[in-house]
C-alpha positions as CSV (number, residue, x, y, z in Angstrom):
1,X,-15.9,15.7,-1.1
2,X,-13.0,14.0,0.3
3,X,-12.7,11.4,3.0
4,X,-9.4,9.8,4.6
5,X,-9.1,5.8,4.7
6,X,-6.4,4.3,7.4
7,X,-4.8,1.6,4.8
8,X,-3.2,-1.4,7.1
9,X,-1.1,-4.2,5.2
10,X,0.2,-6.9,7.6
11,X,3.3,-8.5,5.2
12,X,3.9,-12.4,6.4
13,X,6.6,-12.5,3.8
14,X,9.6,-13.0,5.9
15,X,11.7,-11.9,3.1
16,X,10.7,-8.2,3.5
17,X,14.3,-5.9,4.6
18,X,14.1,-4.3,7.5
19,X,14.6,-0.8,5.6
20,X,11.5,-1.3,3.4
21,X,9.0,1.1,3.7
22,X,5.8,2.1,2.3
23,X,6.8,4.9,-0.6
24,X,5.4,8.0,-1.2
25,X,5.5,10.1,-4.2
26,X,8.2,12.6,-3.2
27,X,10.1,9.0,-2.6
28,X,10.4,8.7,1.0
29,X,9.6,6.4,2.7
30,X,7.5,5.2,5.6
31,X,8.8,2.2,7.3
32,X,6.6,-0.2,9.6
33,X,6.7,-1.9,12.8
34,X,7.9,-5.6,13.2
35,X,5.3,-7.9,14.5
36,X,6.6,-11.6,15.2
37,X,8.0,-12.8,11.8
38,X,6.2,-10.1,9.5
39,X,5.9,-6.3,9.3
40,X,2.9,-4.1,9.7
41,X,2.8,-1.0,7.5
42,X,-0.2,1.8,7.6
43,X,-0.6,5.2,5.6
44,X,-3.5,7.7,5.3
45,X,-5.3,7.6,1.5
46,X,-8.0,10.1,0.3
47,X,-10.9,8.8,-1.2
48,X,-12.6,11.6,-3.7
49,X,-15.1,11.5,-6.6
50,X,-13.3,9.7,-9.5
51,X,-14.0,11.1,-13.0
52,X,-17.2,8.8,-13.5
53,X,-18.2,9.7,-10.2
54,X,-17.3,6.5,-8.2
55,X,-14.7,6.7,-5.1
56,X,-11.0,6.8,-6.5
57,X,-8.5,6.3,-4.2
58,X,-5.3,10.1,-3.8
59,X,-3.0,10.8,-1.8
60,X,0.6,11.0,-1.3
61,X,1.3,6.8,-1.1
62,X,-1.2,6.6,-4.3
63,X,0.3,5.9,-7.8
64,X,-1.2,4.7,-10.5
65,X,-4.2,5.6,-12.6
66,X,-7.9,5.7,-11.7
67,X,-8.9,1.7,-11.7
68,X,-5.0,0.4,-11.3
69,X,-4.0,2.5,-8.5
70,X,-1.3,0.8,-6.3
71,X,1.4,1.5,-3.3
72,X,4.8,0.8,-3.8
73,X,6.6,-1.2,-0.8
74,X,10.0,0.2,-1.7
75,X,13.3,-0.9,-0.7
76,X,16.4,1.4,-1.2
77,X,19.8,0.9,-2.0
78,X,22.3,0.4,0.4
79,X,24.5,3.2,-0.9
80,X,21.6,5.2,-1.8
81,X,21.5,5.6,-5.4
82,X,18.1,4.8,-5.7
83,X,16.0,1.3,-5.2
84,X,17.5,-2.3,-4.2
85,X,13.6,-3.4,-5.0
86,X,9.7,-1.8,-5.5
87,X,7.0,-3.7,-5.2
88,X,3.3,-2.9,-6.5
89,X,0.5,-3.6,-4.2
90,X,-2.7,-3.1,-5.9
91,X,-5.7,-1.2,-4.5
92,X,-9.2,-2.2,-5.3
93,X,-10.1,-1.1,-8.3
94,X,-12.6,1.0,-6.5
95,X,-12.4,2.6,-3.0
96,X,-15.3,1.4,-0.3
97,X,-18.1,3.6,-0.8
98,X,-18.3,3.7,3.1
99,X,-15.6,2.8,6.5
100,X,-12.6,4.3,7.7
101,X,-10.2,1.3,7.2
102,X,-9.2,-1.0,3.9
103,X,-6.6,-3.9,5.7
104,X,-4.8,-6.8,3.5
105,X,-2.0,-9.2,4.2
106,X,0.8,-9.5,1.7
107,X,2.4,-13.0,1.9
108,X,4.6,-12.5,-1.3
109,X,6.5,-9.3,-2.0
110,X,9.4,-11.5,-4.1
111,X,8.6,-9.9,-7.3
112,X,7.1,-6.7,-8.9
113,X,3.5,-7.2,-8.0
114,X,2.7,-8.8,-4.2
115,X,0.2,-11.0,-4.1
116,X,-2.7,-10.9,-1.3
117,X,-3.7,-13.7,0.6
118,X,-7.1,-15.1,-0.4
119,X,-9.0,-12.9,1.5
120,X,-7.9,-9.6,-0.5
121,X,-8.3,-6.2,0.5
122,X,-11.2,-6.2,3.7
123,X,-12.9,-2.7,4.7
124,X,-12.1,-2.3,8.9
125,X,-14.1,-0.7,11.7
């Protein structure tokens, strides 16, 4: 059985180019909404049965494998030719057994890995 979780990430970084966007695995991307000095981004993830039987997290945005599955925040070249920058954003290593909404706040994307606030990733309404 699959279920579909609204991902929100609110990135404070100010740092983040206006042509970043969330990346999928065809490589486009989807770009988010400016909000004050930061950027709010939001995709659609499946949550399925993993192979042990606990919630894994699918989907177009998803890469990874099962327990290090991440999002890229992708920024592309100017002239095209590929990325300027990709940034990781780790999932949970497990999806909420139960909600409709998984929300973090990114406030460093400088590097290869963002890091979270201390709060982490928080299930929503």
């Amino acid at each position: 059985m699959t279920r579909v979780l609204r991902v929100e990430l609110y990135c404070s970084d100010g740092r983040v180019a206006d042509t970043a966007g969330l990346q999928d695995k065809s490589g486009e991307l989807t770009s988010g909404e400016r909000d004050g000095e930061g950027v709010r981004y939001a995709a659609k993830l499946d949550v399925r049965a993993g192979r042990e039987g606990d919630p894994d997290f699918s989907g177009p945005f998803v890469h990874g494998t099962p327990g290090q599955r991440f999002l890229y925040l992708s920024t592309p070249n100017p002239d095209g030719s590929g990325w300027l920058r990709r940034c990781k954003i780790m999932l949970p290593p497990s999806a909420p057994a139960r909600g409709t909404r998984l929300r973090a706040t990114l406030v460093d994307v400088s590097s290869t890995r963002a890091r979270l606030d201390s709060a982490g990733w928080r299930p929503g309404p």
